[in-house]
C-alpha positions in Angstrom: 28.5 43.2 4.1 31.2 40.8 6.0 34.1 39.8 3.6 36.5 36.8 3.8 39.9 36.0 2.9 40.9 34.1 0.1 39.9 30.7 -1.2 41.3 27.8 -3.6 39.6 28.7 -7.6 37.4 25.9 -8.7 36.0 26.0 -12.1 31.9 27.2 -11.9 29.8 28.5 -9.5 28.6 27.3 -6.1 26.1 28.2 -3.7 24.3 27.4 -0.6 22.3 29.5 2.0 22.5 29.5 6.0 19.3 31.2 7.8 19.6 34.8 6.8 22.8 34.1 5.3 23.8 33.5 1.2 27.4 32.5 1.0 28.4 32.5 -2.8 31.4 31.2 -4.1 33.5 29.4 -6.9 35.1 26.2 -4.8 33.2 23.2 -4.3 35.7 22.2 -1.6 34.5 25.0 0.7 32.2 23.9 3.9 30.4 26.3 6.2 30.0 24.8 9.6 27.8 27.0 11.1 26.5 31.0 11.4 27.2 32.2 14.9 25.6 35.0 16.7 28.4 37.6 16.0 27.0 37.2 12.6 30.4 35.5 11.0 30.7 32.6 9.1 33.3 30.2 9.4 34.7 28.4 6.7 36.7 25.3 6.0 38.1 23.9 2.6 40.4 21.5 1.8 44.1 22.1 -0.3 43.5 23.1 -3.8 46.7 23.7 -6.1 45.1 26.9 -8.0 44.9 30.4 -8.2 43.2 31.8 -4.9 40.3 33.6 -5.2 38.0 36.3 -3.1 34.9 35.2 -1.7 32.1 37.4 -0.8 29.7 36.3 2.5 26.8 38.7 2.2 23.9 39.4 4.9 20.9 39.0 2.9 17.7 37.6 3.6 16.3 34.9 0.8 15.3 36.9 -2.8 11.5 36.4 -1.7 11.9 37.6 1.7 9.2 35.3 2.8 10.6 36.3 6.4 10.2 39.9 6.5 6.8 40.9 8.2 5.0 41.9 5.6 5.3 38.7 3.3 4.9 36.8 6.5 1.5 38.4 6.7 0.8 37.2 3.0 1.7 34.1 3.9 -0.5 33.5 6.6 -3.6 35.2 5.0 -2.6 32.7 1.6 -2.8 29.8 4.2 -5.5 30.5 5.7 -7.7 31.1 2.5 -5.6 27.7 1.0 -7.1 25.7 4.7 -11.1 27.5 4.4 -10.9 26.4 0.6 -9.9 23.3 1.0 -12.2 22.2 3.9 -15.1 24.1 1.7 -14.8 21.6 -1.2 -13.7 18.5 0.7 -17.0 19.1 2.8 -19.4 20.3 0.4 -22.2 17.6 -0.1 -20.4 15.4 2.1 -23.5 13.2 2.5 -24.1 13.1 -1.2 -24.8 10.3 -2.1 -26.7 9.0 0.4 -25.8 5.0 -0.8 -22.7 2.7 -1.2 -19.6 4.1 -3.7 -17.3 1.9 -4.8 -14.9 0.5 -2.7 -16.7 1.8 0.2 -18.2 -1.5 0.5 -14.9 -3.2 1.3 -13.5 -0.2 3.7 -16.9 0.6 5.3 -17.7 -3.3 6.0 -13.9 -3.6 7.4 -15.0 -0.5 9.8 -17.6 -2.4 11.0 -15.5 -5.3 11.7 -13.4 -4.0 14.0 -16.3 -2.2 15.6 -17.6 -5.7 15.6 -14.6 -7.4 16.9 -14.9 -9.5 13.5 -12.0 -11.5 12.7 -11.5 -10.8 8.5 -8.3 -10.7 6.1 -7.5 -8.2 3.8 -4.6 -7.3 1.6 -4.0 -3.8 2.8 -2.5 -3.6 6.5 -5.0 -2.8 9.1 -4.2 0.9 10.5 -6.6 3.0 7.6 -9.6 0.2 8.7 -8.8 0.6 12.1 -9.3 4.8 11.8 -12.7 4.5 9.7 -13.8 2.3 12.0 -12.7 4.3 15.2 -14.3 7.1 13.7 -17.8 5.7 12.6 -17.7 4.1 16.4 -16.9 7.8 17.9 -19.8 9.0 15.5 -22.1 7.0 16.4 -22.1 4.2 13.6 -23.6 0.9 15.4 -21.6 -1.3 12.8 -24.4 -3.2 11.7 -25.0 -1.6 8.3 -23.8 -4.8 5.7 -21.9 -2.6 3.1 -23.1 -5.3 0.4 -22.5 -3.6 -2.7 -22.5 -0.3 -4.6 -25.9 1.4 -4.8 -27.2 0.4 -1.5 -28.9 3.0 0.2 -27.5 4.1 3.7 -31.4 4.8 4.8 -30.8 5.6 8.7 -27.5 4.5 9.4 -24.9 7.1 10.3 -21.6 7.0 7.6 -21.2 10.9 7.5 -19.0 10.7 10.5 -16.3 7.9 8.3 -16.9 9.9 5.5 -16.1 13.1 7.4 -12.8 11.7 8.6 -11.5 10.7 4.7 -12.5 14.1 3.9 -11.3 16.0 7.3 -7.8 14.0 6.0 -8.4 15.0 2.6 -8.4 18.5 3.2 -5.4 18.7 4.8 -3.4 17.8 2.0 -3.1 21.4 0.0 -2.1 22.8 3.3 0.5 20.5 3.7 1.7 21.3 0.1 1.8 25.0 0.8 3.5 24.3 4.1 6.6 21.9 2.2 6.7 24.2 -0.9 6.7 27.3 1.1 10.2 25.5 3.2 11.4 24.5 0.3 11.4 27.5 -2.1 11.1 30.1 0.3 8.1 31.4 -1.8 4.8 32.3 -0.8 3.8 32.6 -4.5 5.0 29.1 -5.6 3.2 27.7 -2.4 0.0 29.0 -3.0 0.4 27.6 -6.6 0.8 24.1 -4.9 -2.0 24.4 -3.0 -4.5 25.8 -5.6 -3.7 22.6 -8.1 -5.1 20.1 -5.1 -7.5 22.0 -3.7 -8.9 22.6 -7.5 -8.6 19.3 -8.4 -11.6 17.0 -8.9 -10.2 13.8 -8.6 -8.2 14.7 -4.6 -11.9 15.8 -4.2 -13.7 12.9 -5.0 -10.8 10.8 -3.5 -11.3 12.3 0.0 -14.9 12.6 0.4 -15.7 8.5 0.7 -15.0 5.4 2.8 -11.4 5.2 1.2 -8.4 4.4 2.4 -6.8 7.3 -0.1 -7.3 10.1 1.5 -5.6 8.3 4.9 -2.8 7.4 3.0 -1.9 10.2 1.3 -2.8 12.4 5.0 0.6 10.1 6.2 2.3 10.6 2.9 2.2 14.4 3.2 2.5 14.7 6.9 5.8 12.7 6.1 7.2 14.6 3.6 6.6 18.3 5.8 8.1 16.5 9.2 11.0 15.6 7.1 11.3 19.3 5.5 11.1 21.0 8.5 13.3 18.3 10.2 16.0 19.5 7.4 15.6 23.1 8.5 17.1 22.5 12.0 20.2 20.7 10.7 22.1 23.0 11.9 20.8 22.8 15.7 20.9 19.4 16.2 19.3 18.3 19.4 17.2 21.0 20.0 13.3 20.8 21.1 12.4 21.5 17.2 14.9 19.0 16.0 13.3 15.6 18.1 9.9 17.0 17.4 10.0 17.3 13.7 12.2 14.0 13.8 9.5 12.1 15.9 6.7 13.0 14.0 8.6 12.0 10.8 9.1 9.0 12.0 4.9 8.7 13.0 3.8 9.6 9.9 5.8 7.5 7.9 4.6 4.3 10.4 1.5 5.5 9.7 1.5 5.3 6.0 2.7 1.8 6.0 0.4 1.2 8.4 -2.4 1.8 5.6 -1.0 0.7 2.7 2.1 -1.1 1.7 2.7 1.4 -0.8 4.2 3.4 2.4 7.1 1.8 1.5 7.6 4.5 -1.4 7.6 7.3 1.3 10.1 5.9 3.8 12.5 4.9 0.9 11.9 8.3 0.0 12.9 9.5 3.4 15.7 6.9 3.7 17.4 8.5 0.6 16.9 12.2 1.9 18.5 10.9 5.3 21.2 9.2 3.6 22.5 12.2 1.5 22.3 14.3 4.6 24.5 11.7 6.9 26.8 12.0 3.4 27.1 15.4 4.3 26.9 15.7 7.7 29.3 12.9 8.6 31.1 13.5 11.7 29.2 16.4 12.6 25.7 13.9 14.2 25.2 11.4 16.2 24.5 8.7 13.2 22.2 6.6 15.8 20.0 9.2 16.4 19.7 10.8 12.8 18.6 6.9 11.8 15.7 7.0 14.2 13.6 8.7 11.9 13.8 6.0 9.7 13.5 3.0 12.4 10.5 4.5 14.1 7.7 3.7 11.5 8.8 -0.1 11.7 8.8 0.0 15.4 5.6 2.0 15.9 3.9 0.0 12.6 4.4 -3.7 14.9 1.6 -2.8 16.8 -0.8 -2.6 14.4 -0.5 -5.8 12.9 -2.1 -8.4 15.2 -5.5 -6.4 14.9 -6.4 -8.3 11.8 -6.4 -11.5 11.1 -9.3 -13.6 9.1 -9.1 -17.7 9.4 -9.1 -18.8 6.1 -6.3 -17.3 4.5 -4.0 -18.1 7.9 -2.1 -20.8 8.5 -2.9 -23.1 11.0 -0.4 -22.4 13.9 -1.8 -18.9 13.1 -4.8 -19.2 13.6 -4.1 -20.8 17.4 -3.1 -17.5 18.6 -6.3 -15.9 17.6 -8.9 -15.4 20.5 -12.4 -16.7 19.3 -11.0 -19.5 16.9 -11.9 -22.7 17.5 -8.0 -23.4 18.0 -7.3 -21.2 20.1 -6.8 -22.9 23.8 -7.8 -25.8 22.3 -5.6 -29.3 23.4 -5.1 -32.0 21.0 -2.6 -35.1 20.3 0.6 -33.4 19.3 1.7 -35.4 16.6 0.2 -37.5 13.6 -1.4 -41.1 14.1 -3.1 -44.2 12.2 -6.6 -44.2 12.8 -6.8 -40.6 13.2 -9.5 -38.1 12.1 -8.0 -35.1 10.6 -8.3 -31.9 8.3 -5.4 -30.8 6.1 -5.0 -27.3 5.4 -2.5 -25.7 2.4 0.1 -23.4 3.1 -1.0 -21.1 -0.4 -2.9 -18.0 0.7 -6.2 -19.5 0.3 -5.3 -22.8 -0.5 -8.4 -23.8 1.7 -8.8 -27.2 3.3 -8.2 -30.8 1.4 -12.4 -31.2 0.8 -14.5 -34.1 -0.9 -18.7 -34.5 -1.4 -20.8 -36.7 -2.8 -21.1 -34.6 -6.5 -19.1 -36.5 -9.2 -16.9 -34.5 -11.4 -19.2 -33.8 -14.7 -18.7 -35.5 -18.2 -15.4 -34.7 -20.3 -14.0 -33.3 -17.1 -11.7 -36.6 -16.2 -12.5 -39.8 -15.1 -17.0 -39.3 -13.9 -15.5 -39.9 -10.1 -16.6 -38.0 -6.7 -14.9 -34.3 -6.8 -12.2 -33.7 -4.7 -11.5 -29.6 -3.9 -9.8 -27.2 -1.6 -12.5 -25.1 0.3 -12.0 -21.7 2.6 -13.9 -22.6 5.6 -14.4 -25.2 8.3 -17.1 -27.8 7.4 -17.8 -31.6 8.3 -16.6 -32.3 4.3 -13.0 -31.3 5.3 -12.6 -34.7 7.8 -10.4 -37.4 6.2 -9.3 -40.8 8.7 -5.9 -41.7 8.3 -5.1 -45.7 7.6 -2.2 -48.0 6.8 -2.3 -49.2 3.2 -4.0 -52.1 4.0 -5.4 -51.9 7.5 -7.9 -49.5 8.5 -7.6 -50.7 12.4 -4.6 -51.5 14.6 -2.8 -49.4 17.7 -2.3 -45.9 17.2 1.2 -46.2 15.8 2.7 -42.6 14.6 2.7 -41.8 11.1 6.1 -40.9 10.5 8.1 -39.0 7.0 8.4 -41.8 4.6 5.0 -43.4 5.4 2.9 -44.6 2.8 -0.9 -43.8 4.3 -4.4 -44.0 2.7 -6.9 -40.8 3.6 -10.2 -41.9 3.6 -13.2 -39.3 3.2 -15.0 -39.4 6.6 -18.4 -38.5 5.1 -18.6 -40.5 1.6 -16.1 -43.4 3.0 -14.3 -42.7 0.0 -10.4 -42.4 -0.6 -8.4 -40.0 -1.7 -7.3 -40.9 -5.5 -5.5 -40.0 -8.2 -4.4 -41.4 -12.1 -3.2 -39.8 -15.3 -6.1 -38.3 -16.4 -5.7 -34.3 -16.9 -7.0 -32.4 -13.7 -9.8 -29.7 -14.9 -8.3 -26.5 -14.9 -4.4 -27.2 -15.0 -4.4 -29.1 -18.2 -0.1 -30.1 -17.2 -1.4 -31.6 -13.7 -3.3 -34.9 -13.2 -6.7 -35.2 -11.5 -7.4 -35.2 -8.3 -10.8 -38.0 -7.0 -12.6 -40.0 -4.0 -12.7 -43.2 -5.3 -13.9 -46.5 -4.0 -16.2 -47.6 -1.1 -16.0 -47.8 2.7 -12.2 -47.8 2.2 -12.1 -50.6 -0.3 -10.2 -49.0 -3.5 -7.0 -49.5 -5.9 -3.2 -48.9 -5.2 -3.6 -45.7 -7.0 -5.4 -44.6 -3.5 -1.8 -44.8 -1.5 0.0 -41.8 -0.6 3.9 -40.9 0.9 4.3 -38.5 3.9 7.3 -36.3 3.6 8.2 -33.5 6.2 9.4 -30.8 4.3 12.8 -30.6 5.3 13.0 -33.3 7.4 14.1 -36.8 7.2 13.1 -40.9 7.6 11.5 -41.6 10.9 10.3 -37.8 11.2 7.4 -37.7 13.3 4.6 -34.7 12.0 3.3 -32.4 14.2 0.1 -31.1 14.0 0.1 -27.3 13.3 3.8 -26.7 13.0 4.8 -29.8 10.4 5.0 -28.8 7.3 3.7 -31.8 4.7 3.7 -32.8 1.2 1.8 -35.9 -0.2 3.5 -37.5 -2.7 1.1 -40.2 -5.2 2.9 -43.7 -5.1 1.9 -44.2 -8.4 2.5 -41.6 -10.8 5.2 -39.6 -8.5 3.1 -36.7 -8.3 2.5 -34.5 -5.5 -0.9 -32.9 -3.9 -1.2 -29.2 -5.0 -3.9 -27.2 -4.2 -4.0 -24.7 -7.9 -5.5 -21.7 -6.4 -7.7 -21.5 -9.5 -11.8 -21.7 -9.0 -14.1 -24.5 -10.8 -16.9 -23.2 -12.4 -20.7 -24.0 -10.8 -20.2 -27.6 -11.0 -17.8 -27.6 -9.1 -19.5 -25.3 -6.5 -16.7 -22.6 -7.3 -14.3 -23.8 -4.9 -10.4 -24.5 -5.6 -9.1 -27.0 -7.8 -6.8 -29.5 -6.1 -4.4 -31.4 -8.5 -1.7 -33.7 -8.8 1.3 -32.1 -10.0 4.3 -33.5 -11.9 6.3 -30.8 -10.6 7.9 -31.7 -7.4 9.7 -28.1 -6.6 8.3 -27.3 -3.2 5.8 -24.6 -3.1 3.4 -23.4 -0.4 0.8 -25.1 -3.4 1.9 -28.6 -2.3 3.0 -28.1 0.9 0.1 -28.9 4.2 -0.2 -29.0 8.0 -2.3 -30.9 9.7 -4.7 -29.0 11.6 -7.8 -30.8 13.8 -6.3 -34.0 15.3 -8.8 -36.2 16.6 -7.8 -39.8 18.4 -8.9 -40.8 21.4 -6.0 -43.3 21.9 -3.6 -40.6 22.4 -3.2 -38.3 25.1 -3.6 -34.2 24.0 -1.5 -31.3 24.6 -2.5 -27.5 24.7 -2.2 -25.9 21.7 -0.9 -22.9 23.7 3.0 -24.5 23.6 3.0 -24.7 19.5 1.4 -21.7 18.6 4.0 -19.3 17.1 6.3 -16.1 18.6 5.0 -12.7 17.3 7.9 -12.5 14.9 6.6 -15.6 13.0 3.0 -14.3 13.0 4.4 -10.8 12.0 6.2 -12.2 9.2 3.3 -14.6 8.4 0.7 -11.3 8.1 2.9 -9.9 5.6 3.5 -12.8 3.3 -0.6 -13.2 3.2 -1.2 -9.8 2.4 1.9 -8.9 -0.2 0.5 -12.5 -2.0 -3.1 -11.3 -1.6 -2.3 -7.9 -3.1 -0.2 -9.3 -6.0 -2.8 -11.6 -6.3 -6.3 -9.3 -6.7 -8.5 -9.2 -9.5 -10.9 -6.8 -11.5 -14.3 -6.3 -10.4 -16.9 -6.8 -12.5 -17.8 -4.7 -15.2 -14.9 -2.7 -13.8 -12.4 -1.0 -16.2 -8.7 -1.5 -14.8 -5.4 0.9 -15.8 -2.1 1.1 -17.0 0.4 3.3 -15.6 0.6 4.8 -18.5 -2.7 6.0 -18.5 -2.3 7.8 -15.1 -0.2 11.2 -15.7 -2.1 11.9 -18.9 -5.5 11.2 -17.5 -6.5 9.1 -20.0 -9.3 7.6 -18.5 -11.4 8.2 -14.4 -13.0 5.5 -12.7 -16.8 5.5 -12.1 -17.8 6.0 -8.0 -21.4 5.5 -8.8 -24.1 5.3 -11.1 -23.5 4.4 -15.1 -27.1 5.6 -16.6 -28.9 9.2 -16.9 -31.6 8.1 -14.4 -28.8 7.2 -11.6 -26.6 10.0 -9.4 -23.2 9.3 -11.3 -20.0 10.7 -9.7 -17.0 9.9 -11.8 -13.0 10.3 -10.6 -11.4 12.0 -12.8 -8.8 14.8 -12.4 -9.0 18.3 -13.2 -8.0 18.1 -16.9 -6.0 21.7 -16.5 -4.2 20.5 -13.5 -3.2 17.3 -14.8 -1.4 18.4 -17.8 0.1 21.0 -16.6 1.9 18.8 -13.8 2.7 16.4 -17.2 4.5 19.4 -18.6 5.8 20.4 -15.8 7.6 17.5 -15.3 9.6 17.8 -18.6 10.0 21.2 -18.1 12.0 20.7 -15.2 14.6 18.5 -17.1 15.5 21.1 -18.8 15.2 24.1 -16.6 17.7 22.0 -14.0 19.8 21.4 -17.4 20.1 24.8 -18.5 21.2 26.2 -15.1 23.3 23.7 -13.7 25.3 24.0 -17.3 25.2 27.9 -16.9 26.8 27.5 -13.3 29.6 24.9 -14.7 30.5 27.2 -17.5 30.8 30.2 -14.7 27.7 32.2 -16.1 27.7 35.2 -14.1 24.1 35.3 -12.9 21.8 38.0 -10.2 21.3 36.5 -6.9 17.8 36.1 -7.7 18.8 33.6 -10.5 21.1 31.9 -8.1 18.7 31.3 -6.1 16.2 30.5 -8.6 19.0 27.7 -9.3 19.2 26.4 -5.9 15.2 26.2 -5.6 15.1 24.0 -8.5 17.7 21.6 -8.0 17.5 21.1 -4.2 13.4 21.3 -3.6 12.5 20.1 -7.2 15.2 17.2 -6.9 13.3 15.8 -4.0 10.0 16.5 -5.4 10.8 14.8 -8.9 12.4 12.0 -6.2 9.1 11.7 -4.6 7.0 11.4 -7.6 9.6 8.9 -9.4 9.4 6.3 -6.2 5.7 6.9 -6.4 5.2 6.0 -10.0 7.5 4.2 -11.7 7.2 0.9 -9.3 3.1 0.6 -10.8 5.2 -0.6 -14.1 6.9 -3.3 -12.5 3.6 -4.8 -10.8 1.5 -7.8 -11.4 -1.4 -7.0 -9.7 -4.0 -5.4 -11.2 -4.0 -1.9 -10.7 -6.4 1.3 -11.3 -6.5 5.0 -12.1 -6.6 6.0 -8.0 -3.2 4.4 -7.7 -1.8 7.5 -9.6 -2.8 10.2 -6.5 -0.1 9.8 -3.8 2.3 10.4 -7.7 0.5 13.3 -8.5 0.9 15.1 -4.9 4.4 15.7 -5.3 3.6 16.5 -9.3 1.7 19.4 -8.5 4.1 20.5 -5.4 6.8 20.5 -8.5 4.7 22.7 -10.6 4.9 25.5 -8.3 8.1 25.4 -7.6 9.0 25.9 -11.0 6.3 28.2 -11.9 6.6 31.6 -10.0 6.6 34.2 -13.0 3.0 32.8 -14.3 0.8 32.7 -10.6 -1.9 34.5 -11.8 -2.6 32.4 -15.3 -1.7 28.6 -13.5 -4.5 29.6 -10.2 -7.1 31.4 -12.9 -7.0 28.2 -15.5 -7.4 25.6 -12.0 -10.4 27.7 -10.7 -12.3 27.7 -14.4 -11.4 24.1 -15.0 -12.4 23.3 -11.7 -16.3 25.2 -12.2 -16.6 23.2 -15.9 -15.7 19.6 -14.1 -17.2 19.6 -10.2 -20.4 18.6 -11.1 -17.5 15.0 -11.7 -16.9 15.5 -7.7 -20.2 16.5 -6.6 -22.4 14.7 -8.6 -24.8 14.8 -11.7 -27.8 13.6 -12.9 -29.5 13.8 -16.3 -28.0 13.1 -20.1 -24.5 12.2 -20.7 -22.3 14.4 -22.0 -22.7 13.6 -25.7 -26.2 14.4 -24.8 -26.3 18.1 -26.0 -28.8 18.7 -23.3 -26.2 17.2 -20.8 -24.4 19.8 -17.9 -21.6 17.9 -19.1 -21.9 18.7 -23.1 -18.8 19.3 -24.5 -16.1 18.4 -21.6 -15.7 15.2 -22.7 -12.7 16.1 -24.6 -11.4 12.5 -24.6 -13.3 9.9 -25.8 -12.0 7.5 -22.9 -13.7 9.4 -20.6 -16.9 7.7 -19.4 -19.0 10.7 -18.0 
């Protein structure tokens, strides 16, 4: 025992550990800067008016000793059996089913794109695709195999090896639990307990074992929260080879869960805050710049995924110049707008699609009976439009400039673009949108006004890069493209409108993409496309509007976030009917609620001791430790899980039960760190739950389960479950 001098009294108790070190003592002003070889201490503390007070600095090693060699044998046999385990039930009937499960048809198809060299959009960024697709390609997965819909049978095409990745991913998740726990509480036992809860649970089963982006995420997700631990752990030897190795790979895996899914955000903020508090701490003591890194890697290394996935229709037209294999790309045409022109007009809204007409008239009771004009998502001959003076369809090649009045004529039908105050189809507050007339000849409710959106008179518009809005000379409307889809007459393409409200939106904004005029000289397209900030910025405008934007599947049951922690109700992966192979996500009831009363336990376990140590309870060492467990490690937990859940509520998209996972990771890392005196009973209740639900995971055939007959028969303890 090593004894210091005397210290300013502060009210309550206060305690911190250093390596082998636990320094306990009653000011909060006191700082230990370090524990140097000649096994001393030393101490700062600020002025305190106040009795003085002796301070105790004891040599003891942490109350589990995880350290000494024989727990550090248990530990590595517990991790070992945790790693085995959780590879066993990740990989067990890996090929099973041998057809499409449910979203594999979106991440299995966007594999084969890239193998492909497809262009395509999505609304998730492109790094998880990227990886399945990598991985079928190193597996031997052609990429021709369509991915059309759930059901479809694989027959001889090889998907084990994507599915092998999810699940190789997947099961590295409970060892990264009992890795972070284990730093965090210095407790093999509470580890383990982490571990057991994911690698019993059904639903991180089911989750890793398909074409998913899940189990990729939540690999990053994990990987970031250990790097960060362990980054913690050399604090105090800053620069050092562990130091930049755990900081770099902090910094990777948080890139790489933005680079999956934009819920990666959680995770870095995460991060961010950790980082923040320790700078608080450590001011003066780091080199701020490089402590920072860990957070500014992920956006620098996440840059380079982005131009990997790009699709043409949901891109704007300067976009799409820079894409190799468009038909704009290298392409040269007149740089900027003129009379007798043939053009298409594209809308700014993610899928706006381009200004479209045919020769179908808009059906009875839907407006005036007059051609249909709509906004459609790929290039076709309908999209062509010739651009005239109000009265003159011929003359000199004069430049349409902002403040022109113009009349767009339908190339195919020879019709012109109309519009009156009849009520469009869909948007009841707009008016409609029509061809109307014959080979140009029409009414003045056919003239429309050119304005450059922030520009001014005598403008000129250039193609690509000008951004337009067409405002209707006679009712002082504005062309919108709705974003809503006409039923069957209306070939389910987009509603285009004429909206009273003239607020600019990317709904009624346009650029002007094919030019075609032979009077004019062209220009390469190669000296407007955009810089790779703009195109960067661009990507993730499309995909944050496309997410916020998505839609239930059919015959598919979305969530609330409520629904999540108590497992109110899985989500079906395949087959609905006794004669079909069903497998159903849903997560190990036990498990679940445990973590749900875990996390109200922990209120007031931290509330109980943290009063105790402000009314100067005098408590064991193992106590205080106990204490420090909770409110250090299970603060940053609860943190984690908080930043992971409570966003869902504030959400607009739709959103579904297997949202809920990267949440209940750090849920179940909490429950073993609060739950060290009941090992045996938590581990015992997660393996017998786990051998009543895996037929969930692993699949089932026969009855259902209020079939008496059913393997399932009297597990469906809550009647929202739809096994």
């Amino acid at each position: 025992m090593v004894c210091g001098g005397h210290f300013p009294r502060f009210p309550g108790l206060f305690e911190f550990s250093v390596g082998y070190w636990e320094i306990v003592f009653t000011s909060f002003h006191t700082h230990v800067s370090d524990l140097h070889e000649d096994g001393k201490a030393y101490i700062y503390q600020k002025p305190y008016a106040g009795t003085l007070r002796t301070i105790t600095l004891c040599a003891s090693q942490y109350d589990h000793n995880v350290y000494s060699p024989n727990n550090e044998t248990q530990s590595t046999v517990y991790f070992l059996v945790v790693v085995l385990l959780s590879f066993s039930t990740r990989f067990y009937k890996i090929k099973e089913p041998p057809h499409v499960c449910w979203d594999e048809t979106h991440f299995g198809k966007m594999g084969s794109y890239y193998i492909n060299r497809t262009f395509f959009f999505d609304v998730h960024p492109p790094l998880g695709k990227m990886l399945i697709g990598l991985a079928g390609y190193m597996t031997g997965y052609d990429g021709t195999y369509p991915f059309l819909k759930p059901g479809d049978k694989y027959e001889h095409h090889n998907y084990w090896g994507m599915r092998g990745f999810c699940a190789s991913l997947g099961s590295c998740l409970p060892p990264f639990a009992y890795l972070t726990v284990l730093d965090l509480s210095q407790s093999s036992t509470a580890a383990l307990i982490s571990a057991a809860m994911l690698v019993f649970d059904t639903g991180c089963i089911t989750i890793s074992q398909y074409i998913l982006l899940d189990p990729i995420l939540m690999f990053f997700i994990m990987g970031s929260v250990l790097c960060m631990v362990k980054f913690n752990l050399q604090i105090s030897r800053p620069f050092s080879a562990p130091w930049w190795l755990w900081l770099v790979l902090t910094g990777v895996n948080l890139s790489g869960a933005l680079g999956v899914k934009f819920v990666g955000l959680f995770v870095i903020l995460l991060v961010g805050l950790n980082t923040t508090w320790d700078l608080w701490r450590l001011l003066g003591d780091l080199d701020l710049s490089l402590i920072l890194g860990s957070t500014s890697c992920p956006e620098c290394l996440g840059l380079s995924f982005f131009p990997c996935m790009f699709d043409n229709g949901f891109f704007s037209s300067a976009f799409q110049s820079r894409l190799i294999g468009n038909n704009l790309h290298n392409a040269s045409m007149p740089e900027y707008l003129a009379y007798g022109s043939t053009i298409t007009v594209k809308n700014l809204r993610i899928a706006g699609g381009y200004l479209h007409s045919h020769w179908h008239l808009y059906p009875e009771g839907v407006g005036a009976k007059q051609q249909q004009v709509t906004a459609y998502l790929h290039k076709d001959y309908n999209n062509l439009w010739l651009v005239h003076r109000p009265n003159d369809s011929n003359g000199e090649p004069d430049l349409v400039r902002h403040g022109d009045v113009i009349r767009l004529e339908h190339k195919e039908t020879t019709r012109n673009l109309h519009s009156h105050r009849h009520e469009a189809p869909l948007t009841k507050k707009h008016f409609q949108v029509t061809g109307y007339g014959i080979n140009g000849t029409g009414d003045p409710n056919d003239l429309w006004q050119v304005e450059v959106c922030g520009g001014r008179k005598g403008d000129l518009i250039k193609v690509l890069r000008s951004k337009v809005r067409f405002l209707h000379r006679a009712t002082g409307c504005v062309l919108n493209s709705s974003g809503k889809t006409l039923p069957k007459w209306g070939w389910e393409q987009v509603e285009v409108t004429c909206s009273p409200y003239l607020k600019e939106t990317p709904n009624s904004q346009w650029s002007i993409e094919d030019h075609i005029n032979t009077k004019l000289p062209n220009i390469s397209l190669a000296v407007l496309k955009p810089h790779f900030i703009e195109i960067l910025l661009e990507s993730h405008i499309v995909m944050i509007r496309g997410n916020s934007g998505l839609k239930p599947k059919d015959n598919e049951m979305n969530s609330k976030p409520w629904h999540w922690p108590v497992n109110y109700q899985g989500l079906r992966f395949s087959g609905v009917n006794e004669t079909e192979y069903r497998v159903y996500l849903l997560g190990n009831p036990v498990i679940w609620w445990l973590n749900l009363l875990s996390l109200g336990l922990y209120l007031v376990m931290v509330a109980a001791a943290s009063l105790a140590l402000h009314r100067g309870v005098q408590l064991d060492k193992r106590r205080i430790e106990r204490c420090r467990v909770l409110r250090e490690g299970g603060g940053l937990l609860l943190l984690g899980w908080l930043l992971h859940y409570v966003p869902f509520y504030t959400m607009g998209r739709i959103l579904y039960y297997h949202h809920y996972f990267p949440a209940m990771l750090f849920s179940s890392m909490l429950t073993g760190t609060e739950s060290l005196w009941t090992p045996f009973c938590e581990i015992s209740l997660s393996i017998f739950d786990f051998y009543l639900f895996n037929p969930l995971s692993y699949g089932m055939r026969g009855p259902l389960a209020h079939d008496p007959a059913s393997t399932m028969a009297g597990l469906k303890w809550m009647d929202s479950w739809e096994f």
